[in-house]
C-alpha positions in Angstrom: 31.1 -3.4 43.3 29.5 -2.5 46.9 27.4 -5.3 48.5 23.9 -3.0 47.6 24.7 -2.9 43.9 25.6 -6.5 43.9 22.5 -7.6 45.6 20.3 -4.7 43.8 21.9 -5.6 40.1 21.1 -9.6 40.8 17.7 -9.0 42.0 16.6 -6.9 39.2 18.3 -9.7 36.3 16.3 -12.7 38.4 12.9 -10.6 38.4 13.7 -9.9 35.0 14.2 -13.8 34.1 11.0 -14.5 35.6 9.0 -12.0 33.8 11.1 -13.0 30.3 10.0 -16.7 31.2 6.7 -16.0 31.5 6.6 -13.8 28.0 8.4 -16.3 26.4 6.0 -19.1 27.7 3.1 -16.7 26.6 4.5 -16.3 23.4 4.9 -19.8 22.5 1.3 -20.1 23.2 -0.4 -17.5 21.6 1.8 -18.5 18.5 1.0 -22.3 19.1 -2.7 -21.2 19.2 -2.2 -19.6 15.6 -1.1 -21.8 14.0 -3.5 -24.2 15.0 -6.2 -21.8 14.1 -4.7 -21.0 10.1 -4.1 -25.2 9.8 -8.1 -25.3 10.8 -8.6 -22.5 7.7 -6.7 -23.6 5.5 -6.9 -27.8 5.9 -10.7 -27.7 7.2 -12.0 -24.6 5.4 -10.7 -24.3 2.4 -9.2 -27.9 1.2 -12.7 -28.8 0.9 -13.3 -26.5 -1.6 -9.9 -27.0 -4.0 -9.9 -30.9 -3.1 -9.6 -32.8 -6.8 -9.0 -36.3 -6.8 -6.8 -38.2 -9.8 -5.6 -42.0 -9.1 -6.9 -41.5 -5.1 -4.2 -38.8 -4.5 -6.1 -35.3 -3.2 -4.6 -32.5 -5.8 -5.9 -29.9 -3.5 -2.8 -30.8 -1.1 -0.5 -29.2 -3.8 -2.2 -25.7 -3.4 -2.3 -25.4 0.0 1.6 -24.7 0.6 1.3 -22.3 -2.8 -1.4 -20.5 -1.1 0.4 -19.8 2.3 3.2 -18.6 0.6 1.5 -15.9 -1.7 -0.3 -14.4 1.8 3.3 -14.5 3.4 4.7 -12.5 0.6 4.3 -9.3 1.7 5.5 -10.2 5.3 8.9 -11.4 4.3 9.5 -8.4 1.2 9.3 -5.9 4.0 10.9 -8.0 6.7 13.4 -9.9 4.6 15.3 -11.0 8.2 12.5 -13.5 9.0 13.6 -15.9 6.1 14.2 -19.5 7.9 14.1 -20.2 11.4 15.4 -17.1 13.5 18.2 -18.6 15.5 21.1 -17.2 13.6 19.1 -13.6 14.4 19.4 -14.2 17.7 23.0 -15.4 17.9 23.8 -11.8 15.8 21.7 -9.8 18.0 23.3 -11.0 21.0 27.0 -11.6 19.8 27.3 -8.0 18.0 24.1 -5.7 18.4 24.5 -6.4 22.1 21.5 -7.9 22.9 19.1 -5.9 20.9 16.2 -7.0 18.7 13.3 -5.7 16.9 10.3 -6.5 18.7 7.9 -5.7 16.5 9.9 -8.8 14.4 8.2 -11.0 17.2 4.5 -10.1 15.8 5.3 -10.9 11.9 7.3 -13.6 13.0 4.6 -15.5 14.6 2.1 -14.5 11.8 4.7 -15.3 8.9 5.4 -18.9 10.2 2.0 -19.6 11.4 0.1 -19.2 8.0 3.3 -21.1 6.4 2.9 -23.9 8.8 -0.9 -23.7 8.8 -0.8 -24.3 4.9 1.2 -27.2 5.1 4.6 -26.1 4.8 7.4 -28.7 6.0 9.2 -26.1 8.5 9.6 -26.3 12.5 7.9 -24.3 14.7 10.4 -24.2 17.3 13.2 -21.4 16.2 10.6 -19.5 15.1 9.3 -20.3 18.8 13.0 -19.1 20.6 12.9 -16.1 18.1 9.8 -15.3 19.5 10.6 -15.4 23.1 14.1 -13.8 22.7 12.8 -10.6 20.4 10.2 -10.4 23.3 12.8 -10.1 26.4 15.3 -8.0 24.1 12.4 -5.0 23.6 11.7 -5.7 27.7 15.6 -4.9 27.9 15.3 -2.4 26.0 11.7 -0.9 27.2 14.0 -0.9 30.9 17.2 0.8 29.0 19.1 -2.0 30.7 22.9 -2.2 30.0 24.3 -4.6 27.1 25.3 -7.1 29.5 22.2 -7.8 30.8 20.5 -7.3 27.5 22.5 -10.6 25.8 21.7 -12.2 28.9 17.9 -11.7 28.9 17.3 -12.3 25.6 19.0 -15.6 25.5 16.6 -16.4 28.8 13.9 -15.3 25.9 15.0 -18.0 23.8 15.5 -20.8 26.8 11.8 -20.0 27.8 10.8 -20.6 24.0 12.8 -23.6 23.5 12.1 -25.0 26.7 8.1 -24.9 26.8 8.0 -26.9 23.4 9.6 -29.5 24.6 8.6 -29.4 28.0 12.1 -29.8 28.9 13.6 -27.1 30.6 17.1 -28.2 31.1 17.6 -29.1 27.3 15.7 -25.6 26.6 18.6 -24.1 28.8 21.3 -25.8 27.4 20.3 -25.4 23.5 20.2 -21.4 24.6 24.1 -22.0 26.1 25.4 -24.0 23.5 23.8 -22.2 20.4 24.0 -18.5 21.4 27.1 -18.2 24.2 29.0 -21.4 22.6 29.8 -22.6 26.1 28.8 -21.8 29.8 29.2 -19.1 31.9 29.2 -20.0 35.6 26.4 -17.8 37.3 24.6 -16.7 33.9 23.5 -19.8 34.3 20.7 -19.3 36.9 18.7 -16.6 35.2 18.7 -18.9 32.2 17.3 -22.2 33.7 14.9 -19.4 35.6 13.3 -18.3 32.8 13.3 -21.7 30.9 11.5 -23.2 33.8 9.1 -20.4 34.0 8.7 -20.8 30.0 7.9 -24.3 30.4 5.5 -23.8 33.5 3.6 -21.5 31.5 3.4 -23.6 28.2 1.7 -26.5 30.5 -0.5 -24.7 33.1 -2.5 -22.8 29.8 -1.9 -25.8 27.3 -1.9 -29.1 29.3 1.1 -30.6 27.5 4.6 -29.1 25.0 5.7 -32.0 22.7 2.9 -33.5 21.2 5.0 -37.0 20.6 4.1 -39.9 23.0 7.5 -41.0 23.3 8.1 -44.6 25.2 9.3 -44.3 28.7 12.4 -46.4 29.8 13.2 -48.0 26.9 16.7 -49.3 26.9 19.6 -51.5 25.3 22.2 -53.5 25.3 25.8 -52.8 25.3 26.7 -54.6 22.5 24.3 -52.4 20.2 26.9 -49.0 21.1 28.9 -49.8 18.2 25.6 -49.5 16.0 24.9 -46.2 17.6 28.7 -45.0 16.7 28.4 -46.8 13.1 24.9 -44.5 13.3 26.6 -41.6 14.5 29.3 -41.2 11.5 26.5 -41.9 9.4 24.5 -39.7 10.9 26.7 -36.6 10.7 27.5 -36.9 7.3 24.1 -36.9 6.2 23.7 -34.0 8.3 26.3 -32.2 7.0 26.2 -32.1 3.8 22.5 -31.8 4.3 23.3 -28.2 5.7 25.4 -27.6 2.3 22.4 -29.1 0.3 20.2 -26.4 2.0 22.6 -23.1 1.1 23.4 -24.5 -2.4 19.8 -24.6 -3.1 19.0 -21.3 -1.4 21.9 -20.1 -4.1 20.3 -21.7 -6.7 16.7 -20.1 -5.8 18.8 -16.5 -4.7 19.7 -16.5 -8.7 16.1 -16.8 -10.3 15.2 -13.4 -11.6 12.2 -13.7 -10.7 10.1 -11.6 -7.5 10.1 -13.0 -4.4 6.4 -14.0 -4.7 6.7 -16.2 -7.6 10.3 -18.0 -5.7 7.7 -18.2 -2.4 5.2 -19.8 -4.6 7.7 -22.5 -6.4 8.9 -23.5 -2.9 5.3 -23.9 -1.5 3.8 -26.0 -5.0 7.0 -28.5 -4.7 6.5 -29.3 -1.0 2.3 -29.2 -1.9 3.3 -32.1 -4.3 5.4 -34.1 -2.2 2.9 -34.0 0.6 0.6 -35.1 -1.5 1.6 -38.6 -1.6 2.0 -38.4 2.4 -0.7 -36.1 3.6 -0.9 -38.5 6.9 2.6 -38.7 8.3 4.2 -35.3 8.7 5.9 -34.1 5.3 3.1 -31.2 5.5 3.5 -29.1 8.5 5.9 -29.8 11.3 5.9 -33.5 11.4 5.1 -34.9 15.0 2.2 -37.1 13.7 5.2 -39.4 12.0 8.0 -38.9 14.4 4.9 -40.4 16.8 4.6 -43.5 14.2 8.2 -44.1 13.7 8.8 -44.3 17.4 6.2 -46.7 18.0 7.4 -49.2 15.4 4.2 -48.3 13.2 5.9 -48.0 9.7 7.4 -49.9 7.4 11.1 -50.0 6.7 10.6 -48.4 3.0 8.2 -45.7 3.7 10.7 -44.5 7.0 13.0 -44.2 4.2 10.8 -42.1 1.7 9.4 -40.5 4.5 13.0 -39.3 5.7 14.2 -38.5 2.4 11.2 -36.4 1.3 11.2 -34.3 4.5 14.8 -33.6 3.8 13.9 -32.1 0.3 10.6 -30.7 1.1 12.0 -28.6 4.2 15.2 -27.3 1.8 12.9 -26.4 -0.6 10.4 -24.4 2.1 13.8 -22.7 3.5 15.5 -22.0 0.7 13.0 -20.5 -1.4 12.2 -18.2 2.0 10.0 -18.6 4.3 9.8 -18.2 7.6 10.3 -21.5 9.7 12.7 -23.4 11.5 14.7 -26.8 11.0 14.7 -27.9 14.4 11.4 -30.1 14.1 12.5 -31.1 10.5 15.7 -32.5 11.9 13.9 -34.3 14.8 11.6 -36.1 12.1 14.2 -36.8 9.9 16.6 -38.3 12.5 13.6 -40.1 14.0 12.5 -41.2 10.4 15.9 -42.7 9.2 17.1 -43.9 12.9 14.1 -46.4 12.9 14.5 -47.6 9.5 18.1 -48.1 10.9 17.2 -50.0 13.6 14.9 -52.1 11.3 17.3 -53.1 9.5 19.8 -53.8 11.9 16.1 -56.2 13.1 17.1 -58.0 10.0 20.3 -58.3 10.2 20.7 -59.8 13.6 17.4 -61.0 14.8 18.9 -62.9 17.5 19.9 -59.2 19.7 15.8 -58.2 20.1 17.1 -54.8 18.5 14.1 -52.2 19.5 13.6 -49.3 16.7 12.3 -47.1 19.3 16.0 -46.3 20.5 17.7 -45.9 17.4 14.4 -43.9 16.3 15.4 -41.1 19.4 19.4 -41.7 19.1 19.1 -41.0 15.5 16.8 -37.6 16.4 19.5 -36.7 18.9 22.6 -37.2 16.5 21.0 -35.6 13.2 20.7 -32.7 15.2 23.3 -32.3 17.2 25.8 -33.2 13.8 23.8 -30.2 12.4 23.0 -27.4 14.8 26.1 -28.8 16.9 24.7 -28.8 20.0 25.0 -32.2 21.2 24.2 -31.4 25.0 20.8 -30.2 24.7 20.4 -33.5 22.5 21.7 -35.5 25.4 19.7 -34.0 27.8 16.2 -33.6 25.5 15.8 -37.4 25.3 16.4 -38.0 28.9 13.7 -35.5 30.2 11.1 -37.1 27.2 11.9 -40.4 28.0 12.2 -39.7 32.4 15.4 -41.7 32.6 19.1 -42.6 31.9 19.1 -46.2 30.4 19.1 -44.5 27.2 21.7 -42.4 27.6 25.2 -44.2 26.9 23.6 -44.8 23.6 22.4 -41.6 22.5 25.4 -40.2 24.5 27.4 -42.4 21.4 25.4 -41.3 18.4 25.1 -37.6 19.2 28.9 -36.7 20.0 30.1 -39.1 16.9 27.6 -36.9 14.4 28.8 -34.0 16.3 32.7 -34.5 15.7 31.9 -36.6 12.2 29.9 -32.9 11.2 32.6 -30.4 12.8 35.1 -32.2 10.9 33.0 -32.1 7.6 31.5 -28.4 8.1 35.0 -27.0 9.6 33.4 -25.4 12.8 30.4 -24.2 11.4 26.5 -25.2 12.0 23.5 -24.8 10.0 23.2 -21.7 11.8 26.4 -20.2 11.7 26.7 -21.1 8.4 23.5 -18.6 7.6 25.6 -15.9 9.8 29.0 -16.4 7.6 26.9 -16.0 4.4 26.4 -12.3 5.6 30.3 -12.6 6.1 29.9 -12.9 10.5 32.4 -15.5 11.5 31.3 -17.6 14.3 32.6 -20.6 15.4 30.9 -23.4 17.0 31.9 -25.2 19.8 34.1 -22.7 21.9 33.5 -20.2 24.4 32.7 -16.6 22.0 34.5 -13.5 23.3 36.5 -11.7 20.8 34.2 -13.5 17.8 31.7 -10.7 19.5 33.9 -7.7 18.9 33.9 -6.4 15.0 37.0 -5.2 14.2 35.2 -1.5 12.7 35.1 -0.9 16.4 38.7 -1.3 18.0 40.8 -0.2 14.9 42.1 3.4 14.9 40.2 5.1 11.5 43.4 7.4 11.4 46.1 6.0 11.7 50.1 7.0 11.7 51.5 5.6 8.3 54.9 6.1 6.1 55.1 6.3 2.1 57.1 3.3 0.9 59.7 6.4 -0.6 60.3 7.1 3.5 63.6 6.7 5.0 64.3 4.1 7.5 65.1 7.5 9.5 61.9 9.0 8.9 60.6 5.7 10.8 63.1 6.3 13.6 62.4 9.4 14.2 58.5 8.6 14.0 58.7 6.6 16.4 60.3 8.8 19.1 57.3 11.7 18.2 54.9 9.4 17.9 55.7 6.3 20.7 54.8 3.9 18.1 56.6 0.5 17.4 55.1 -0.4 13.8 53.5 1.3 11.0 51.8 0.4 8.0 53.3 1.5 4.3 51.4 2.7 1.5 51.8 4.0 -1.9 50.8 7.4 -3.2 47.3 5.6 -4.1 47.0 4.8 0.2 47.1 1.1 -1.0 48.9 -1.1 2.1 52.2 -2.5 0.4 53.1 -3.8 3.7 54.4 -3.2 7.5 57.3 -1.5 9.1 58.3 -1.6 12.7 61.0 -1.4 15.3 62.4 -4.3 15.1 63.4 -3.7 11.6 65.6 -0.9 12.1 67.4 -1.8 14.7 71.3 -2.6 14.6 71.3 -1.5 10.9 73.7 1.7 9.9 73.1 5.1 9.7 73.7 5.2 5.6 71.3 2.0 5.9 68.8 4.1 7.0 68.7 6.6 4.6 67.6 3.9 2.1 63.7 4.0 1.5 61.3 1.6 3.0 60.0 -0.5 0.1 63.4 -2.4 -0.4 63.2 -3.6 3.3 60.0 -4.6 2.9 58.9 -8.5 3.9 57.0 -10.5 0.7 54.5 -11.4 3.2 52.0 -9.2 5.4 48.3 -9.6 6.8 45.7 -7.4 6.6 42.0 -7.2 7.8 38.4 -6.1 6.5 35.8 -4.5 8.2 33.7 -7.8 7.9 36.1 -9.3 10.5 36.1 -10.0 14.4 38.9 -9.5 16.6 39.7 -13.4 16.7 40.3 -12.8 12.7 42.8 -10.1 13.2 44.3 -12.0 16.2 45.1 -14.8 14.3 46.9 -12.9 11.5 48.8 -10.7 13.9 50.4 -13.7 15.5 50.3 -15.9 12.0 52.3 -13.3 10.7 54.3 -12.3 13.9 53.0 -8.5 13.4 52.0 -5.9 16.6 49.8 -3.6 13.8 47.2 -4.9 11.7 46.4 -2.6 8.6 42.6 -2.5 7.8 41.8 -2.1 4.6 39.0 -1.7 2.0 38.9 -4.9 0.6 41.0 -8.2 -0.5 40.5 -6.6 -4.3 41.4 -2.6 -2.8 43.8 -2.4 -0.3 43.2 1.5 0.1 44.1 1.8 4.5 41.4 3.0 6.3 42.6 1.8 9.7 44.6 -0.2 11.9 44.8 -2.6 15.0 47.1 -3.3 17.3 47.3 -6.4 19.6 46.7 -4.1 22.8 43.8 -2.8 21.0 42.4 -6.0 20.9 43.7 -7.0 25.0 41.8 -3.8 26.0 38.6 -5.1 23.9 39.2 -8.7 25.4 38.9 -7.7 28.4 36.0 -5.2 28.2 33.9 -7.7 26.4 34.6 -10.4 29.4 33.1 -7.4 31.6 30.0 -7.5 29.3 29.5 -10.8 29.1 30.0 -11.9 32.5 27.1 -10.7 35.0 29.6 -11.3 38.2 30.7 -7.8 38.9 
């Protein structure tokens, strides 16, 4: 590329990051600004009017979630892709639609997940928040007709900017983007995304005065002895988290199965979470939760309700997300990490008096390894509580707990996050964890749709002589119904005889052979090509029809390799 396209591409991505951090900044605002306006209408308008009181609990808290979810009813029947928090939208749009997403998604969005958190239901506004900002810059990208490159790129600078100016932490907001949505870094992509997180933030202070509404204690600290607490904590920790990410798809199964309209599974969702935060109106199971991530941090509970508190959070948010609506885990995870790290560190108060154990650290070390162990993103944890807490003498703990719950939930969820696992239930492999290339390239768009193939009642011949016409080493075989019966190939018919080879194919065939589905990535038919020591893939219908519609050769997938390197890298 000549010097003036180098320096003309770069300066058009870096305005372009600039203007996405200040959309996604704006858009965290104007969506901040709604929901506070439906939690004035629905808590200060119209709880007034419902409020019944039995035994001193309010019964007009149990209608306020059912309410919310019968106005968002509409919303999510026609936009069925705003269920839960958005991240896994963006990791598809930007993996395999190259970048591109709805922006009109951005406007029922915001209003979807503002009346659901304005009406008290126990979801996080921050997804929602980095699905904002990231359908905003991917209809800029698209408004501009930019390449696909640029477009991935952008609209993970949309999320950053989102992620960043809640937090008011614009190098965690940066890193959730790389981690979540690339999987690892890439060198100079770097700088457009820490531009337009910055910017994000900038914007979400200069109009609001502050991002995270949690006073959180600056320079706490402690002492070295207390890092095997934080790894005990960290196993813990990500087991919890784990097969609280199970917990969440087996009841969204469960719900999924009623035979009921979606209204009436909205409804059940938003009555159960109305009747746990009954009993807790005060302390964060209704809404997104600060107010008792705020009192667990500053030692203000007792050990018993941190535990209750934890608990019900954990079932009120599964029951929100599973039964559909549109909100996010991220601030659900924060309280519940928070929640149950400070009742850990109270007990641990009991145990040992003599150490002057401080709640506050194991109250942000257990935020920090709930999540990471179940979005695993461990960095952005890392990095999060340093910029809250404006120091390091927290780190080597929080360092512990976050990469042992990382590693203790990879092991458990095989590679797979609470995100991902959304994507794989739409049958989109993505692996956490590792640097995504071929995982970005489906496999309906490398095979060859009509391929060379030989009837199992060919002669070993037939093949030879194919594969002087046709300069082909390998070739599937089928039966007269086009079903794959297996793979033939050079190397099987050489040093054989020539009354050998008048034989027909299906008695030299091998008992095993791979095959792939359109459903698959690259990386899938990569590792059966070399698991089964084939150069051709055959691609067929299904695991239960194995009619061929296509094959895929390891060049196919080099060329792809490297094309999608050329994509994702803005270098060149």
């Amino acid at each position: 590329m000549r010097r003036e396209e180098y320096t003309k591409k770069w300066a058009t991505i870096l305005v372009l990051s600039i203007i996405t951090g200040i959309v996604g900044g704006l858009g965290a605002v104007i969506f901040r600004k709604l929901i506070c306006f439906t939690r004035l209408l629905f808590f200060d308008v119209l709880l007034p009017h419902i409020s019944f009181y039995y035994h001193g609990y309010n019964l007009g808290y149990i209608l306020l979630p059912a309410i919310g979810s019968l106005a968002i009813a509409p919303i999510i029947k026609k936009y069925p892709e705003l269920k839960g928090n958005g991240i896994p939208e963006v990791i598809e749009g930007v993996v395999f639609k190259r970048g591109e997403i709805k922006g009109v998604l951005a406007v029922f969005k915001a209003l979807a997940t503002s009346i659901t958190i304005g009406s008290g239901g126990s979801v996080g506004r921050e997804g929602p928040i980095g699905f904002i900002g990231a359908s905003l810059a991917s209809a800029l990208t698209q408004a501009f007709k930019l390449p696909s490159e640029m477009k991935k790129l952008l609209t993970t600078c949309g999320l950053a900017a989102g992620i960043a100016g809640t937090f008011n932490t614009p190098f965690a907001g940066a890193m959730f983007a790389l981690e979540v949505v690339y999987m690892g870094i890439f060198s100079i992509n770097l700088v457009p995304i820490f531009l337009s997180a910055v910017i994000g933030n900038t914007v979400t202070l200069l109009l609001l005065g502050e991002a995270f509404e949690v006073n959180v204690p600056l320079q706490i600290a402690h002492e070295h002895i207390e890092l095997f607490f934080l790894f005990v904590m960290g196993v813990l920790f990500g087991v919890l988290s784990a097969y609280w990410a199970k917990f969440l798809f087996w009841l969204t199964d469960r719900f999924e199965n009623i035979k009921a309209p979606l209204w009436t599974k909205l409804f059940i969702g938003g009555l159960s979470v109305g009747f746990i935060g009954m009993f807790f109106p005060q302390y964060g199971i209704l809404g997104v939760g600060y107010e008792g991530m705020e009192l667990a941090i500053a030692g203000l509970l007792p050990l018993a309700v941190l535990i209750l508190l934890g608990i019900g959070k954990m079932i009120a948010t599964s029951l929100m997300i599973s039964s559909g609506h549109s909100g996010g885990i991220f601030a659900p995870s924060l309280y519940i990490g928070a929640l149950l790290g400070a009742a850990y560190g109270k007990t641990l108060e009991i145990l040992f008096p003599a150490l002057g154990i401080n709640p506050a650290v194991y109250a942000l070390a257990g935020m920090a390894a709930f999540f990471s162990g179940l979005t695993q993103a461990p960095i952005n944890q890392i990095l999060m509580v340093a910029e809250l807490t404006r120091g390091y003498a927290l780190l080597p703990g929080v360092i512990t707990s976050a990469t042992t719950s990382f590693l203790t939930a990879r092991f458990i969820l095989k590679g797979s996050s609470i995100y991902t696992l959304k994507l794989e239930r739409r049958r989109i492999r993505i692996k956490t964890g590792r640097p995504i290339v071929l995982e970005t390239i489906p496999v309906r768009e490398i095979m060859t749709a009509k391929p060379v193939f030989v009837y199992k009642w060919n002669t070993l011949r037939d093949v030879e002589e194919l594969v002087a016409k046709t300069g082909h080493d390998c070739f599937p075989v089928v039966d007269e119904n086009m079903e794959v019966l297996g793979v033939v190939g050079v190397k099987d018919i050489l040093n054989l005889s020539q009354r050998i080879k008048t034989l027909p194919i299906e008695r030299f065939l091998h008992g095993e052979y791979g095959v792939g589905y359109l459903n698959e990535t690259a990386h899938d038919a990569f590792e059966k090509l070399m698991k089964y020591n084939q150069n051709l893939l055959p691609i067929v219908e299904s695991p239960e029809n194995k009619k061929l519609i296509g094959v895929i050769t390891k060049r196919d997938i080099y060329k792809a390799y490297y094309r999608a390197i050329r994509e994702m890298y803005i270098e060149e």
